[in-house]
Structures are given as C-alpha cells and as structure tokens.
C-alpha positions in Angstrom: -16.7 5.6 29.5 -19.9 5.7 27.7 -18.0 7.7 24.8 -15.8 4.9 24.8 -17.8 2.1 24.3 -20.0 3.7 21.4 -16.6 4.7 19.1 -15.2 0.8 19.6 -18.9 -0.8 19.1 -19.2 1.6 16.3 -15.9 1.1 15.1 -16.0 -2.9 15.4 -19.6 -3.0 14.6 -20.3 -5.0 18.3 -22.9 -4.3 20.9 -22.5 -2.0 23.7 -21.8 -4.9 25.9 -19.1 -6.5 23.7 -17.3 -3.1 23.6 -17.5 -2.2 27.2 -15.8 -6.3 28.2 -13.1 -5.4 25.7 -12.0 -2.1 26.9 -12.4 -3.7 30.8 -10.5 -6.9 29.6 -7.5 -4.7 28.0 -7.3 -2.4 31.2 -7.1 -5.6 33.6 -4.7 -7.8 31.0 -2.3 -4.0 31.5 -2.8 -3.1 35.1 -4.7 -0.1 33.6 -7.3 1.9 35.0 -10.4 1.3 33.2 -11.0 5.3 32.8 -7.8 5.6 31.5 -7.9 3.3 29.0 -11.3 4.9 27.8 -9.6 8.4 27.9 -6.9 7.2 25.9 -9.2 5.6 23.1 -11.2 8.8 23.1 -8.6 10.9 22.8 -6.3 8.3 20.3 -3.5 10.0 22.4 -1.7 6.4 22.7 -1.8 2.7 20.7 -4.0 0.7 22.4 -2.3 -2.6 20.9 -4.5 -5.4 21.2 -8.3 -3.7 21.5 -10.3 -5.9 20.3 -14.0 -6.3 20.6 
C-alpha cells in the first residue's frame, strides 16, 4: 500500500494523503479491494481508468 501511495503522489505530484484517498475512493467507487487496487497500480498489470489524485 505504502508503495502505492508514493508512485501516484510521486506521479501526480500530491501528498501522501491525497494519493492514499484516491486509490481508497477508486477501490470503493469499483467494489474493489483496496490491496488490490494498490497491487495492480504497482504492478501496472491492469488500466486503472479514472485514478486520479
């Protein structure tokens, strides 16, 4: 998770905190897990449409 947030804040130039609401906003708004949603971004094994910070 903590990889997670870092890439998108680093990525979207955000805070922590910002990153970490987007990636727990896109799980709920997709009946996702949160950890796979992080995996996923991690491992850019799937388009995460819509992940914005």
């Amino acid at each position: 998770m903590e990889q997670a947030k870092g890439r998108l804040a680093e990525r979207q130039s955000v805070d922590m905190e910002r990153a970490f609401t987007a990636l727990r906003g896109y799980a709920r708004a997709h009946n996702r897990r949160l950890s796979d949603v992080a995996r996923a971004f991690i491992d850019d094994s799937e388009p995460l449409p819509g992940l914005v910070a």
